[in-house]
Structures are given as C-alpha cells and as structure tokens.
C-alpha positions as CSV (number, residue, x, y, z in Angstrom):
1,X,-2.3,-55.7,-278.9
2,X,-4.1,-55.7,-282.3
3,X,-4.5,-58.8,-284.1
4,X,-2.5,-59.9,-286.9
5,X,-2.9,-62.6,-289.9
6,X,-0.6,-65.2,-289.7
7,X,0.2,-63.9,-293.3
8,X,1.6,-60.8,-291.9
9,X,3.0,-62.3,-289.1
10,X,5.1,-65.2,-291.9
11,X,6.1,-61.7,-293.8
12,X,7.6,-60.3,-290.8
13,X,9.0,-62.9,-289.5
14,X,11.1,-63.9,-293.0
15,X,12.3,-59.8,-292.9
16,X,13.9,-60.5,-289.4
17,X,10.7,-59.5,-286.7
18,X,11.8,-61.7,-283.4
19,X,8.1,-60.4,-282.5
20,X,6.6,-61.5,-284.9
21,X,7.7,-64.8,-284.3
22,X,7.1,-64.7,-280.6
23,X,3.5,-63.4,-281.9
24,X,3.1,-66.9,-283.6
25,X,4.6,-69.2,-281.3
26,X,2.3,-67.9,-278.6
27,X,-0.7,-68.1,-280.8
28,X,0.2,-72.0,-282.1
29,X,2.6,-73.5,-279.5
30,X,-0.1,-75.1,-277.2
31,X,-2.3,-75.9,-280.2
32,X,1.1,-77.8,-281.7
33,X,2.5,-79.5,-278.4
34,X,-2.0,-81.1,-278.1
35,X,-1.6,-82.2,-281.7
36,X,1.4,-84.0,-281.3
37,X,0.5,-85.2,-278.0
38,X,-2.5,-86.8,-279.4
39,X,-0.3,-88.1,-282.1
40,X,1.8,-90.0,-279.4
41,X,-1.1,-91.4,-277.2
42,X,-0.1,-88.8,-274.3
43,X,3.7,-89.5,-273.9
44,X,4.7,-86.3,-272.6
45,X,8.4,-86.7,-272.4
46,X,8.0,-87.9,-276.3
47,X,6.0,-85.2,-277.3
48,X,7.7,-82.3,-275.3
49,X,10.5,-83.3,-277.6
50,X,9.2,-83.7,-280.9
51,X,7.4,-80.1,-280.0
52,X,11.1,-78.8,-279.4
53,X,12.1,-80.2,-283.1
54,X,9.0,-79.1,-284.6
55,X,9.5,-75.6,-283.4
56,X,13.2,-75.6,-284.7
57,X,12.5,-76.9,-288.0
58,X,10.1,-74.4,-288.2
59,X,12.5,-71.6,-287.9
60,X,15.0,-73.4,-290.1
61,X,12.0,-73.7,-293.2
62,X,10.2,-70.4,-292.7
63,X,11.2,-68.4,-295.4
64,X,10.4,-71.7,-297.9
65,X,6.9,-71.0,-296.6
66,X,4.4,-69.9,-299.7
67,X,1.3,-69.8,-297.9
68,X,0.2,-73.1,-299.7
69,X,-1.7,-73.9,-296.6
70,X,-2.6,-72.4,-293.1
71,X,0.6,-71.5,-290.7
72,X,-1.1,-74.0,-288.6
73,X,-1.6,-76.8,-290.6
74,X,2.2,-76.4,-292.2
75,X,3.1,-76.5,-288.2
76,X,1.0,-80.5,-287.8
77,X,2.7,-81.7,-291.4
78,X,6.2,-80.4,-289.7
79,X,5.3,-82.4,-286.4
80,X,3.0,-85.2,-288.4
81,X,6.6,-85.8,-290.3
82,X,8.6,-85.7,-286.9
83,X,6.3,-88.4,-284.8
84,X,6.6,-90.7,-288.0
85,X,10.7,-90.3,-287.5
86,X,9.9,-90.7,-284.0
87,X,7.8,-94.1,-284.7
88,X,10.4,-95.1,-287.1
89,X,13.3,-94.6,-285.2
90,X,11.7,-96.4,-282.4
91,X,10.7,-99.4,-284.5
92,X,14.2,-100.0,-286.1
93,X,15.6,-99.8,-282.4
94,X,13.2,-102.8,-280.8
95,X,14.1,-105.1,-284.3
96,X,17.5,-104.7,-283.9
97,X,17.5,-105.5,-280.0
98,X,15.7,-108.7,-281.0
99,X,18.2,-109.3,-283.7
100,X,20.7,-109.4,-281.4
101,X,18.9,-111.2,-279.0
102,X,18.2,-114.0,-280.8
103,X,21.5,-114.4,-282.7
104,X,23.0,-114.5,-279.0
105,X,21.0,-117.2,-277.9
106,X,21.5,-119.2,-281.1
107,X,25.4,-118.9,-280.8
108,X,25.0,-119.9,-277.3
109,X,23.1,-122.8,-277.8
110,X,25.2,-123.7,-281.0
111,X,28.1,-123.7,-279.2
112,X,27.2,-125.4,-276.1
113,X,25.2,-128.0,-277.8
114,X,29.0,-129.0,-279.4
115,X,30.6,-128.8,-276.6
116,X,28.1,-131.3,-274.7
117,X,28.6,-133.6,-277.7
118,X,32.1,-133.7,-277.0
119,X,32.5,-134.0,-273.4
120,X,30.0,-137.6,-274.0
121,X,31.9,-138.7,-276.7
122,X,35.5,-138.4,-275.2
123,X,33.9,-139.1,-271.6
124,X,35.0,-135.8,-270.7
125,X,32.6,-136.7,-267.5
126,X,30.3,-138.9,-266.5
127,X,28.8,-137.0,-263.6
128,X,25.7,-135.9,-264.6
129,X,25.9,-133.0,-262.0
130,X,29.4,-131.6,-262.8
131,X,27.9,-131.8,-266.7
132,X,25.0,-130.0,-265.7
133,X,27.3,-127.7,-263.5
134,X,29.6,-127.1,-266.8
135,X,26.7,-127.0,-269.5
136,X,25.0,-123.7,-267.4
137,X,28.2,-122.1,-267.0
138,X,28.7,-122.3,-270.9
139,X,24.9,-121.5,-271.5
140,X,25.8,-118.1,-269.7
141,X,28.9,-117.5,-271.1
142,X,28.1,-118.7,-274.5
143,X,24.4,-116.5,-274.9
144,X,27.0,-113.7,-273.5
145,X,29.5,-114.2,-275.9
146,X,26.7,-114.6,-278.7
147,X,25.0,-111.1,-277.3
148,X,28.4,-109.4,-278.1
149,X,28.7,-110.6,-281.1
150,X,25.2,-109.5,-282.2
151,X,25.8,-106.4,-280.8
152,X,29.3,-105.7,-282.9
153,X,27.6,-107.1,-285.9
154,X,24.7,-104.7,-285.5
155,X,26.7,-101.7,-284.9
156,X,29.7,-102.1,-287.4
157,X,27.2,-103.7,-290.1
158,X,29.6,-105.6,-291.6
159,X,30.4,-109.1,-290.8
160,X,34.2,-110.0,-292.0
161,X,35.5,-108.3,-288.8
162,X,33.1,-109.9,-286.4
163,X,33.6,-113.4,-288.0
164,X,37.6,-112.6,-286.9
165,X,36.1,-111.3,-283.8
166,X,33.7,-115.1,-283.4
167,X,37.1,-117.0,-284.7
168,X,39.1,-115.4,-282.2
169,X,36.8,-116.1,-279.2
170,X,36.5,-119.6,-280.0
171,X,39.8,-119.6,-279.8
172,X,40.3,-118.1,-276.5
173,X,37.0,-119.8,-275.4
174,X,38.3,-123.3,-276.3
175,X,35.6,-124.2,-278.7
C-alpha cells in the first residue's frame, strides 16, 4: 500500500474513487470518533452517533472542500459543529420539560386552590378528612390536567387552541 496525501486522496475521492474514500476513513475514523468522544465527556452512545453524522456530512460536503485546512481538522469543525447541535438540541429539550412541568403544577394548584375556596364558602363539607380526601384527588388530577396542557402548548406553539382545549376541560372537569 503506498502512502497517499490526503490531497490526493480529496482529488480522488471528488472524481468518484470509493477507495480513496475508504483510504481516508480508515486513516481518520478512529482519530474522529476520540475527538468527538472527548468532546462529549465519554458518552459513547452520543458520540457513536455524532461520528455517524459527521461521517455522512462529510460525504455530502466533500467536493466544497478547497483544502483551506487539513482533511483532519475540516473532519473536528464538521463534528465540533455537530456536538454543539447535539448540546443544543439537548438544552432546548430539558427547558421545555421544565416548562411544562411547572405550568402543570401551577394550573393544578390554581385550580385546586378555587375549588377549596368554594367547597368552605358554600360548606360543600365540613369533614376535614373527606376535604383532604377530595383536595389530593384534585391535586392529581388537576397537575395532570395542567401537564397536558403544557405539553399541547409546547408542541402546537400556539395558545388560542389550547385555551379552547383549558375552557373545555373546565368544563368537563367542573371548575
């Protein structure tokens, strides 16, 4: 096997050369898969596939290569940009789970907080343990209720149809 510059290799690869591109991988794959590990603080499973996306985009944006930089060091900026979407992607997902979260619990305190208000004023009951008994069960179902609210707000991103969705389940939820 005689050794080839990763120039040569980039030429044959953009004329077609599956070999050449083998060539490459073999000489860079183990390199690129440490980096990005050490990007991600050893999460394998993570890294294994960001090393799978780096590879592909790789393919996809070889012939806008210009030899501007090493092969290698386009290869980290292609997986550098991929463990920032990775980061991202994970940091948008944890805020909006605690987004939800916390809108549920509000609603459910919101609303149970009313309905305790009105069972003293009309003397709905005045056993203490039924009351606590009924407050629990609306806890539950109102930080339930709330979640799925959260949730459908989240995911449709707009909140006219989950304030018919909210007017709705007070209706049907007696609040």
């Amino acid at each position: 096997m005689t050794l080839t510059t990763d120039k040569e290799l980039v030429k044959r690869i953009k004329k077609g050369s599956q070999n050449a591109f083998k060539e490459l991988y073999l000489k860079y794959s183990d390199l690129v898969f440490a980096f990005i590990l050490r990007q991600l603080d050893n999460n394998r499973e993570a890294a294994s596939d960001i090393w799978q996306e780096t590879w592909i985009s790789a393919v996809e944006k070889i012939p806008d290569f210009h030899y501007k930089s090493s092969v290698f060091t386009w290869f980290c900026a292609i997986a550098k940009n991929k463990v920032s979407d990775y980061y991202r992607l994970k940091k948008s997902k944890v805020e909006d789970i605690s987004i939800i979260f916390i809108t549920g619990v509000f609603f459910g305190l919101f609303h149970v907080f009313g309905y305790y208000e009105y069972s003293y004023e009309t003397g709905f009951t005045t056993d203490a343990p039924l009351m606590l008994n009924v407050v629990v069960q609306k806890v539950l179902l109102n930080i339930s209720y709330g979640l799925l609210l959260g949730y459908i707000r989240y995911k449709i991103k707009k909140l006219y149809p989950s304030f018919l969705i909210h007017s709705f389940g007070n209706i049907i939820l007696g609040h």
